[in-house]
C-alpha positions in Angstrom: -20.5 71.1 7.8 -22.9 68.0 7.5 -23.3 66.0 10.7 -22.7 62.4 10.2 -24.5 60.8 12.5 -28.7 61.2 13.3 -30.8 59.5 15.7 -34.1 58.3 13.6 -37.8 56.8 14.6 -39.9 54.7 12.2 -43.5 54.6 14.2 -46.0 51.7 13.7 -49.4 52.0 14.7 -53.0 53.3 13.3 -55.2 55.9 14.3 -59.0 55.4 14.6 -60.3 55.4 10.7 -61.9 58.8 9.3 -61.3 60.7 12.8 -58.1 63.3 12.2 -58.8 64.4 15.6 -57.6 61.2 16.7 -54.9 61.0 14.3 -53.6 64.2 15.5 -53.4 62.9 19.1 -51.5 60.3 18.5 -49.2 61.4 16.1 -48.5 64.4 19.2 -48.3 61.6 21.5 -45.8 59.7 19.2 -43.5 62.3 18.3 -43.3 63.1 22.3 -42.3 59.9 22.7 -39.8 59.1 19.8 -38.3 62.8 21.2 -38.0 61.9 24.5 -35.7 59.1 23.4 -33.7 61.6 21.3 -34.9 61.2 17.8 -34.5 63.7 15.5 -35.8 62.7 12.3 -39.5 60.6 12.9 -41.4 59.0 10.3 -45.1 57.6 10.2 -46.9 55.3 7.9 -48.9 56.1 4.5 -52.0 58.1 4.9 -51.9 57.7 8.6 -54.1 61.2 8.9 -56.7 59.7 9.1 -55.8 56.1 8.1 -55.5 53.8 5.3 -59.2 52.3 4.6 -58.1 48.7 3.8 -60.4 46.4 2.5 -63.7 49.0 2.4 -65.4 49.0 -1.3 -66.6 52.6 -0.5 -70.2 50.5 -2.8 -67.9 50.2 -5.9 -68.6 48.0 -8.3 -67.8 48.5 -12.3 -70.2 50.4 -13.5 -71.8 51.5 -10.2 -71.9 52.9 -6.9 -74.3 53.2 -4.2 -75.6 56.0 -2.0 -73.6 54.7 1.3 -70.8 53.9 -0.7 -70.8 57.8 -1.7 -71.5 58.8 1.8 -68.5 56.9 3.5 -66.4 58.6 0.7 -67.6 62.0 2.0 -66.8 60.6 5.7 -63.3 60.4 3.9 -63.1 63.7 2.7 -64.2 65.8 5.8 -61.5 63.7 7.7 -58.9 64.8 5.2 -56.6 67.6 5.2 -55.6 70.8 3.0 -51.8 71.3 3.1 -51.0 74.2 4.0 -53.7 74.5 6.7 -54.8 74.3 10.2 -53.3 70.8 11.0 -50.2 71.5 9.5 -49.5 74.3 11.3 -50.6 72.0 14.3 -48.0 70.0 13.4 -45.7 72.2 12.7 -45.8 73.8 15.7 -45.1 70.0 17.3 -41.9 70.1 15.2 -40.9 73.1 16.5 -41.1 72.7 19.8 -39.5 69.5 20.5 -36.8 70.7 17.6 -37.5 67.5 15.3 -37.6 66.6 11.6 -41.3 65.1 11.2 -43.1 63.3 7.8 -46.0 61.9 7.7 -48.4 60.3 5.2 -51.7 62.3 4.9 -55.1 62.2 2.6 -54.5 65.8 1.5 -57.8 67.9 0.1 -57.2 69.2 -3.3 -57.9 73.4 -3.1 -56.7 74.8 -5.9 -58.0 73.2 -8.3 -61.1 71.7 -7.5 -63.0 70.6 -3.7 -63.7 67.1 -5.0 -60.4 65.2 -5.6 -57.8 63.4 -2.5 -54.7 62.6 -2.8 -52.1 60.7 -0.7 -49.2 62.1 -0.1 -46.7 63.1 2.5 -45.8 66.1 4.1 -42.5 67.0 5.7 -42.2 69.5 8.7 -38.6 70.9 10.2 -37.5 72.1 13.6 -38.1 75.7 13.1 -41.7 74.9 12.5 -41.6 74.8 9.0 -43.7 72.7 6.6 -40.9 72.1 4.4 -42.6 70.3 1.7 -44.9 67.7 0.7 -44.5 64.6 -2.2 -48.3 63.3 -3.7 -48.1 59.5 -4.5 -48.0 59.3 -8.9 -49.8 56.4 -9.2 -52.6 54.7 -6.2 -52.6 51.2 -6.8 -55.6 49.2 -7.6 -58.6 50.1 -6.0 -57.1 53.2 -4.3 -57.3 54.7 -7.4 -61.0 55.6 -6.7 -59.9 57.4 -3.3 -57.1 59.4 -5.2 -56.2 61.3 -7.6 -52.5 61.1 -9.4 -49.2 63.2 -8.5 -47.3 65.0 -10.7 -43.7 65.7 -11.1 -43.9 68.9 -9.2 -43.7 66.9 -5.9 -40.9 64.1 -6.3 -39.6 66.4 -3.1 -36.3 65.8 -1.5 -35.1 68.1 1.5 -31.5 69.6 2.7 -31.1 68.9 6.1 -27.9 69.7 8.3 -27.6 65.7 8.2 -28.1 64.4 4.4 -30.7 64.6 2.3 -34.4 63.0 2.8 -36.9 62.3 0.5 -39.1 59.2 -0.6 -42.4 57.8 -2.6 -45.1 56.1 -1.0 -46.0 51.9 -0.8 -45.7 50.5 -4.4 -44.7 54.0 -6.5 -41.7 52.4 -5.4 -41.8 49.9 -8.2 -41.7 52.4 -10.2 -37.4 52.4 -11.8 -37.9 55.4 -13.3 -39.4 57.4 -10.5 -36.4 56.2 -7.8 -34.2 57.1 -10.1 -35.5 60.8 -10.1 -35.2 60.7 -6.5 -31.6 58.9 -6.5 -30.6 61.7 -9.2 -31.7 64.8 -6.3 -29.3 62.7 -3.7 -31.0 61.3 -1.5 -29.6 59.9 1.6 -32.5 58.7 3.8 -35.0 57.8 1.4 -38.4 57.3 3.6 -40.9 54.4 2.4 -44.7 54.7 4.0 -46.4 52.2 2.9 -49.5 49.8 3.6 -47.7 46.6 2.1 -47.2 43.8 5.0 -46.4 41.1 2.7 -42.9 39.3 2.9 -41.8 40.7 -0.4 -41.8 44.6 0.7 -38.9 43.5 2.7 -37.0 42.5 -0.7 -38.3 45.7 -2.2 -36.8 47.8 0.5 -33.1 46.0 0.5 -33.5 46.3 -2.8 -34.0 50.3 -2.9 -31.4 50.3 -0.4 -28.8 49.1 -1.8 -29.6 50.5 -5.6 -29.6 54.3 -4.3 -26.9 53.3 -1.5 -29.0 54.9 0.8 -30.0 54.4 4.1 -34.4 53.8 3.8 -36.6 54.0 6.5 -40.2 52.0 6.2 -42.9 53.0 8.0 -46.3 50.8 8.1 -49.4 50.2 10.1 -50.6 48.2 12.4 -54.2 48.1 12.3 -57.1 46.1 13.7 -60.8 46.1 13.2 -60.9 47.7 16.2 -59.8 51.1 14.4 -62.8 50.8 12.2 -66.1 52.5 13.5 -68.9 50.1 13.5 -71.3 52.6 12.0 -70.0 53.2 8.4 -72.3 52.1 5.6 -69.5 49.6 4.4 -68.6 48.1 7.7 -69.6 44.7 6.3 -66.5 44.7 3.7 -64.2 43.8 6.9 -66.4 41.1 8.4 -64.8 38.1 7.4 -61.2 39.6 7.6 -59.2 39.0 10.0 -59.1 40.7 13.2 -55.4 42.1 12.0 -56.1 43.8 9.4 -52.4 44.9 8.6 -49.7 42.9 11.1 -47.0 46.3 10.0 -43.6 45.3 9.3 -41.9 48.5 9.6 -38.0 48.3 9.2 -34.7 50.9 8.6 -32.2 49.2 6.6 -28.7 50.2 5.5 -27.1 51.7 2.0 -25.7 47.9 1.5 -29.1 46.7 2.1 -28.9 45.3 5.4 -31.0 45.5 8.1 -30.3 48.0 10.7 -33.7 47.4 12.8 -35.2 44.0 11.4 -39.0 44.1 10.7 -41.6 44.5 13.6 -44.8 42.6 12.9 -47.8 41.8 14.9 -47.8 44.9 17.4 -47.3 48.9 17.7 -44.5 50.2 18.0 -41.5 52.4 17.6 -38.3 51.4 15.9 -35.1 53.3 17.0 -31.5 53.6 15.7 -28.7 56.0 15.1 -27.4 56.3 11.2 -23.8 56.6 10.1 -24.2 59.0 7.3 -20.2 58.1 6.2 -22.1 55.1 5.5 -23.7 56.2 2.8 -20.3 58.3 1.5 -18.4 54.8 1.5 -21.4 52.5 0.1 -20.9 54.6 -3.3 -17.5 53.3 -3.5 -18.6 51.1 -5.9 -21.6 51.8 -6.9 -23.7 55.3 -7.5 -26.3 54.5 -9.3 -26.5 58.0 -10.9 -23.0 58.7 -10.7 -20.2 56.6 -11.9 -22.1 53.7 -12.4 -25.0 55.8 -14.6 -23.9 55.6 -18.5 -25.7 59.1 -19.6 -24.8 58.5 -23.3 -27.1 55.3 -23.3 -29.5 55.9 -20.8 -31.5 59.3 -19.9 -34.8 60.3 -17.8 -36.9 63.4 -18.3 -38.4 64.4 -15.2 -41.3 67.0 -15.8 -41.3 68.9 -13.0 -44.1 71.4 -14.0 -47.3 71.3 -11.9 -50.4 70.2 -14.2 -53.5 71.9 -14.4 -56.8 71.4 -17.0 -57.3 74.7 -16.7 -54.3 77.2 -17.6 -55.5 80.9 -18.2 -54.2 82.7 -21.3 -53.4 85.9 -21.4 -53.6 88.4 -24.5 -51.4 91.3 -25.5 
């Protein structure tokens, strides 16, 4: 039998930039705290291993780059992780022993394919010490696109847990229809938003999401200063004229009607709290399910390829 009823933790804050060291203690330190107040489920912001590079150029122009630029991408890399590896077993191992659901965004290495390709995605981890599953963000807006590659349909990952089901797409994927409805269609419960958008209008995009997949949505974001930049990269300049808050969070769990259940935070860390009625979501598609009775199948249909994609795929004779 389902429980009904979970006690969640959306954090806000930012590690120092291209050190997953760092990251790593504070996302230990974090998860000790949002325990000790009896969370259970505890989400952190996009790429927050090892941080969200906002407004660097990495030397990018079109139709050049420069040798720091290049460099400072490499710092990048060696601060990002392969999933599975040794920090996601350190991680797991955090989720294990203080008997918590954990996601987190991450810059994830590419392995299998080729050593010279990041993506952002996020990873889930279970109280058994289990990493459960991991979603790679489809499309990187804007600039980002020259930090990472694109997702494929193998990852729109949503998990079972003994409370409802959890799954979610990173910052502005989410204004993608198409891919929340492949997430709505695998039933998502608490859909999870990391993202790196402070601007007023996230907050519409998230009531929004809300109350479409009648679906309780937690939104994790940053809060980030200059202050979590290190002074010696090649591209240090980019920031000067920027504000000393470089991203002022607005973090936020809303309800499947689209109401706020813990109203943005903005301007300082911190740790949301609250405890969700899962009936909640039962009764909210009442009159509405967006991929239930409210769907119309015989007008309307979405092909999700769910194959992982390769440029390489061996052939074998007879």
């Amino acid at each position: 039998m389902k429980k009904r009823q979970v006690h969640v933790a959306v954090v806000q804050a930012a590690p120092t930039l291209f050190d997953k060291q760092v990251a790593l203690e504070l996302i230990g330190k974090r998860t000790r705290e949002a325990a000790g107040q009896g969370a259970e489920l505890i989400v952190f912001p996009e790429v927050f291993l090892p941080g969200y590079p906002r407004g660097l150029s990495f030397g990018a122009r079109v139709g050049s780059r420069t040798a720091g630029g290049r460099k400072d991408w490499q710092r990048y890399w060696d601060s990002a992780i392969q999933v599975p590896g040794p920090e996601t077993e350190v991680l797991a191992e955090l989720a294990k022993e203080l008997e918590v659901y954990v996601v987190i965004g991450v810059v994830e290495q590419d392995q299998e394919f080729s050593t010279g390709t990041l993506y952002n995605s996020i990873i889930y981890f279970g109280p058994e010490g289990t990493l459960l599953g991991k979603h790679r963000k489809l499309v990187p807006t804007g600039s980002e696109r020259l930090l990472w590659g694109q997702g494929d349909g193998s990852t729109l990952t949503v998990i079972d847990t003994p409370f409802g089901r959890i799954g979610g797409l990173i910052c502005w994927e989410n204004y993608m229809p198409l891919a929340r409805t492949a997430m709505y269609a695998q039933g998502v419960d608490i859909y999870i938003t990391p993202t790196a958008d402070a601007r007023d209008s996230w907050q519409s995009t998230i009531r929004h999401i809300a109350c479409e997949g009648r679906c309780y949505v937690l939104s994790s974001n940053q809060f980030a200063t200059k202050s979590t930049y290190p002074a010696d990269l090649a591209y240090y300049d980019d920031i000067h004229e920027d504000d000393d808050v470089l991203s002022r969070g607005g973090s936020a769990i809303v309800d499947p009607l689209g109401e706020y259940v813990v109203e943005p935070l903005y301007h300082e860390e911190g740790i949301l709290f609250a405890t969700l009625e899962l009936d909640k979501v039962t009764q909210s598609r009442f009159d509405f399910d967006v991929v239930g009775h409210y769907s119309r199948p015989d007008v309307f249909q979405l092909i999700v390829n769910d194959q992982k994609q390769a440029i390489v795929r061996k052939k074998h004779s007879d």
